[in-house]
C-alpha atoms as one frame of an Amber mdcrd trajectory, in Angstrom:
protein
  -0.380 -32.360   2.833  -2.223 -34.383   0.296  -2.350 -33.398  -3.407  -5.641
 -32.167  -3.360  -5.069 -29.514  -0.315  -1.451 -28.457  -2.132  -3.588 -27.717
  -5.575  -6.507 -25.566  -3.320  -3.736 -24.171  -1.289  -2.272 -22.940  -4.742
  -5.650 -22.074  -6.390  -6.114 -19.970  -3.206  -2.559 -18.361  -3.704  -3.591
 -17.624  -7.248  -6.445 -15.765  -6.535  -5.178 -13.804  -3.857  -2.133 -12.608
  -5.646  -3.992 -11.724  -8.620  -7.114  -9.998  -6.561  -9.665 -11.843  -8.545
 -11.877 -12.379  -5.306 -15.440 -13.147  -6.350 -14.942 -10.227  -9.153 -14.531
  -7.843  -5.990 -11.129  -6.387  -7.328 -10.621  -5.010 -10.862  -7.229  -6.347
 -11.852  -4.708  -3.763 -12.198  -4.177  -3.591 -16.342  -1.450  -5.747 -17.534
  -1.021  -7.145 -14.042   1.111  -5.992 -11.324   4.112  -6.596  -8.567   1.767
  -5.292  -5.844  -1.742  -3.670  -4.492  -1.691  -0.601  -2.617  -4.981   1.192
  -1.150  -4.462   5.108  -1.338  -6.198   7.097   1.157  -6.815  10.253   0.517
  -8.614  12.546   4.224 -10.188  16.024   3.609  -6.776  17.864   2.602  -5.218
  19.981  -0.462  -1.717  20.723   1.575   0.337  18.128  -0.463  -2.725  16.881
  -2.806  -0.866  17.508  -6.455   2.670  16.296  -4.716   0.924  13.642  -3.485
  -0.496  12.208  -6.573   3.108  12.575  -8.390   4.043  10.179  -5.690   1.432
   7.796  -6.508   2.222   8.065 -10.230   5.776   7.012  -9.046   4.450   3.980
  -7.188   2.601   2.840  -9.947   5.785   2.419 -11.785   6.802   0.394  -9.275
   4.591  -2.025 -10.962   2.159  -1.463  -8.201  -1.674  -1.214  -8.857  -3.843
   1.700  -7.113  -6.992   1.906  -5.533  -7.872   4.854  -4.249 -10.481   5.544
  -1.126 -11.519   9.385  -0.502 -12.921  10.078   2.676 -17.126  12.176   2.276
 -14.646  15.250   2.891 -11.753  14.842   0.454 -14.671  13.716  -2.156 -16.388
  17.436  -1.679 -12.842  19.156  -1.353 -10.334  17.166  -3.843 -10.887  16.534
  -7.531 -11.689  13.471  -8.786 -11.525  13.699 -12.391  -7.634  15.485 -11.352
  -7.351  11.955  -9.901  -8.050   9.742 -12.583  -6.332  12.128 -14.968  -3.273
  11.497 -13.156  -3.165   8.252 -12.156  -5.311   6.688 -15.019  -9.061   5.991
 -16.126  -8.847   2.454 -15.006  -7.878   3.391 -11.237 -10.715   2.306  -9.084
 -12.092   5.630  -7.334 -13.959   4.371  -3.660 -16.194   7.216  -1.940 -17.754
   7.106   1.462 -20.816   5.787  -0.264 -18.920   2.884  -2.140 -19.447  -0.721
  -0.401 -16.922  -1.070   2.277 -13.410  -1.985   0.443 -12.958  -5.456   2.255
 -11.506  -7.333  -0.440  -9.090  -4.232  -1.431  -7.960  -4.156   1.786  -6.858
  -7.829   2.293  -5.873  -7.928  -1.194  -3.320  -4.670  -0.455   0.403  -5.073
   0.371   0.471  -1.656   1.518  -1.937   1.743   2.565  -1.191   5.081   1.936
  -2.143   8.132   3.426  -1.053  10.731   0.834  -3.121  13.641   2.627  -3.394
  13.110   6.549  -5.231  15.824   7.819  -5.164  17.477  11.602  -8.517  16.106
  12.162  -7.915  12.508  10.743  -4.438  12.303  12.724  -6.088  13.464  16.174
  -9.282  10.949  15.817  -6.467   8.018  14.885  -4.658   9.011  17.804  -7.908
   8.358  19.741  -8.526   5.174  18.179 -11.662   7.071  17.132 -13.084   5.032
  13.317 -16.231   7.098  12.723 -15.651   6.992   8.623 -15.089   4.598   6.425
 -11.634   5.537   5.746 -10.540   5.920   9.254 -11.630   2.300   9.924  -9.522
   1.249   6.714  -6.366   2.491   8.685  -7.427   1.220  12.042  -7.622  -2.698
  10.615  -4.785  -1.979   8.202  -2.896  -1.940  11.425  -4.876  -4.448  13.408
  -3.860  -6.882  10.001  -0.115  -5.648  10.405  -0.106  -3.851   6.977   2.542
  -1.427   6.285   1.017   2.053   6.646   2.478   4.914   5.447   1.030   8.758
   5.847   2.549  12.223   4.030   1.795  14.517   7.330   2.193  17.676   5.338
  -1.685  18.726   6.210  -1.274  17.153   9.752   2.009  19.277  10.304   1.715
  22.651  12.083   5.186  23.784  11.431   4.970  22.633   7.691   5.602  25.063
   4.998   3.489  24.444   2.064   1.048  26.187   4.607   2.313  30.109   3.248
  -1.216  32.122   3.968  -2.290  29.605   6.204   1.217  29.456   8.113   0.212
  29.050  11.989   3.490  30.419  13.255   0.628  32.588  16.069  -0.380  28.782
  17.278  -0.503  28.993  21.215   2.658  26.387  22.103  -0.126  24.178  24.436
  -1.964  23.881  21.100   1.153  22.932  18.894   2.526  20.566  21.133  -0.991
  18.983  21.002  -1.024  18.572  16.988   2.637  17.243  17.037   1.799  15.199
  20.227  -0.777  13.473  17.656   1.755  12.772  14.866   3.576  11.520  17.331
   1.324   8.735  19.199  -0.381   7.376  15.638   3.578   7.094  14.616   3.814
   4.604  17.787   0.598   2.423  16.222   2.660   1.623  13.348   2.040   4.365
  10.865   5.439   5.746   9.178   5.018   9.167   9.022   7.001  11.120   6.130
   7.183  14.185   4.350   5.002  13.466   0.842   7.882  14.184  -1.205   9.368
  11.039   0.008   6.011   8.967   0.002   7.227   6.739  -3.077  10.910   5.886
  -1.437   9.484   5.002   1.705   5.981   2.605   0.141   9.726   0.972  -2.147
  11.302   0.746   1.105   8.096  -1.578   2.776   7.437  -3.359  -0.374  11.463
  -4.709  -0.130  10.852  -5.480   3.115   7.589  -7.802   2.535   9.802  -9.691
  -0.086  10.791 -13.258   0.943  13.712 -14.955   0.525  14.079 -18.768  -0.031
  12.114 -20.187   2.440  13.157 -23.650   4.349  10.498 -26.069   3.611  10.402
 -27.606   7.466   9.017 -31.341   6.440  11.013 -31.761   3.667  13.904 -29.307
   4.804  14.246 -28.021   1.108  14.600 -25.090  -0.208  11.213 -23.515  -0.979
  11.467 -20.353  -4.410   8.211 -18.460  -3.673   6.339 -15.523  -5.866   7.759
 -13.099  -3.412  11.256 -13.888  -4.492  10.224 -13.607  -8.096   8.922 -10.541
  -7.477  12.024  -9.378  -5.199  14.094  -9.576  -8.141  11.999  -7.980 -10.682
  11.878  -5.081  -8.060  15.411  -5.035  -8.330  16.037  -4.941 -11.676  17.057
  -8.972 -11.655  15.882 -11.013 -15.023  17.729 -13.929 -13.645  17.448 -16.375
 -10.418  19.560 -18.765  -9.765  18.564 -22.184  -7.464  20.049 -24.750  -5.919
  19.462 -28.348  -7.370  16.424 -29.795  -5.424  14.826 -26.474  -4.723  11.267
 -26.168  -4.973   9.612 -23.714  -7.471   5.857 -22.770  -6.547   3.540 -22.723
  -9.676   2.529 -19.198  -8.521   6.756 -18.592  -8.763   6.834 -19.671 -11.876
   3.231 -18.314 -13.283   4.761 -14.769 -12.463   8.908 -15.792 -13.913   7.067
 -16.496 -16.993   4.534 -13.316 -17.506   7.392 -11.048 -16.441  10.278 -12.704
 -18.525  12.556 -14.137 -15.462  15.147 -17.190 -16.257  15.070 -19.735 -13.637
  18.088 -21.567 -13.540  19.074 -24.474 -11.921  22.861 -24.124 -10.579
């Protein structure tokens, strides 16, 4: 690879990780880790435990944007939205421009409120909203999806009043027959109380270690590493002599106050 397609290859990088895409994605205010697209279906069950989770991911140095389906726009709060998870949080409605750029951009989708109807149609492959079809590719573009099935859940107790303990049994086995198959597309299903642990738990996993260059069979420090360590508390990484350092690696070391150091 010549120096010109290693600099474009890098500009590229640049770009991507900071989700400056032709002004398509407000940066996330002082930078951050990670992007994660929120989806919120037409649900309360969970909606106020749900945003505390959010509130948690966002400390996880993660920047938010959330996309409410034309029901959860008419049903949820908005302003309760912002006010919890900040006035800078991008807010995407069934009229906004389809969320391309967000969705590339993300390292992760959430589903804090899955509803019944939302987990049947996904278990039909059925994208007849905008936020459906978000899922659907998130999947297609192997994206770590992960849903709170509080509203989806029959049996689930934050129901009280609305408790559906006189369900027919054909019609229950139905609803959890739906959690069930859109859990075998890829979507980790959880309770929403443990929405935060589980979006840590993917974001570890999409961290990469030293990677073997395979032409010049060195070791390769990438931003994932960098950011791998800041996830876990590291301020300090320590390479081998010869190891390559990306300038994206070291852009991000630098703005978050990691020592490289050269054993």
């Amino acid at each position: 690879m010549d120096n010109e397609k290693i600099v474009e290859t890098v500009t590229a990088e640049v770009l991507r990780q900071l989700s400056i895409i032709s002004g398509n994605m407000p940066a996330h205010p002082g930078g951050s880790l990670y992007k994660a697209l929120a989806i919120f279906t037409g649900g309360t069950i969970g909606f106020e435990a749900g945003l505390l989770q959010l509130t948690h991911i966002q400390s996880l140095n993660t920047g938010l944007t959330v996309v409410l389906s034309a029901a959860a726009e008419k049903i949820l709060d908005t302003d309760r939205i912002r006010q919890a998870l900040g006035s800078n949080t991008s807010v995407l409605t069934s009229t906004s421009p389809y969320p391309g750029p967000a969705l590339r951009a993300a390292d992760i989708v959430l589903i804090p409120v899955l509803t019944q109807n939302s987990a049947a149609k996904l278990a039909n492959t059925l994208a007849d909203s905008m936020v459906l079809t978000l899922i659907l590719q998130a999947l297609m573009l192997g994206k770590p999806v992960i849903a709170a099935t509080n509203a989806a859940d029959p049996d689930d107790n934050r129901r009280g009043e609305k408790n559906m303990s006189n369900l027919l049994p054909a019609l229950r086995e139905a609803l959890q027959a739906n959690l069930k198959k859109i859990a075998t597309y890829g979507i980790k299903l959880t309770p929403v109380e443990n929405l935060a642990a589980a979006a840590q738990q993917a974001l570890a996993k999409e961290i990469k270690p030293y990677a073997q260059d395979k032409l010049a069979k060195k070791r390769v420090l990438h931003a994932e590493s960098v950011k791998g360590a800041v996830n876990s508390g590291t301020k300090t990484i320590v390479i081998t002599q010869g190891t390559i350092v990306t300038p994206l690696a070291r852009d991000i070391a630098r703005a978050l106050k990691v020592e490289i150091v050269v054993k």
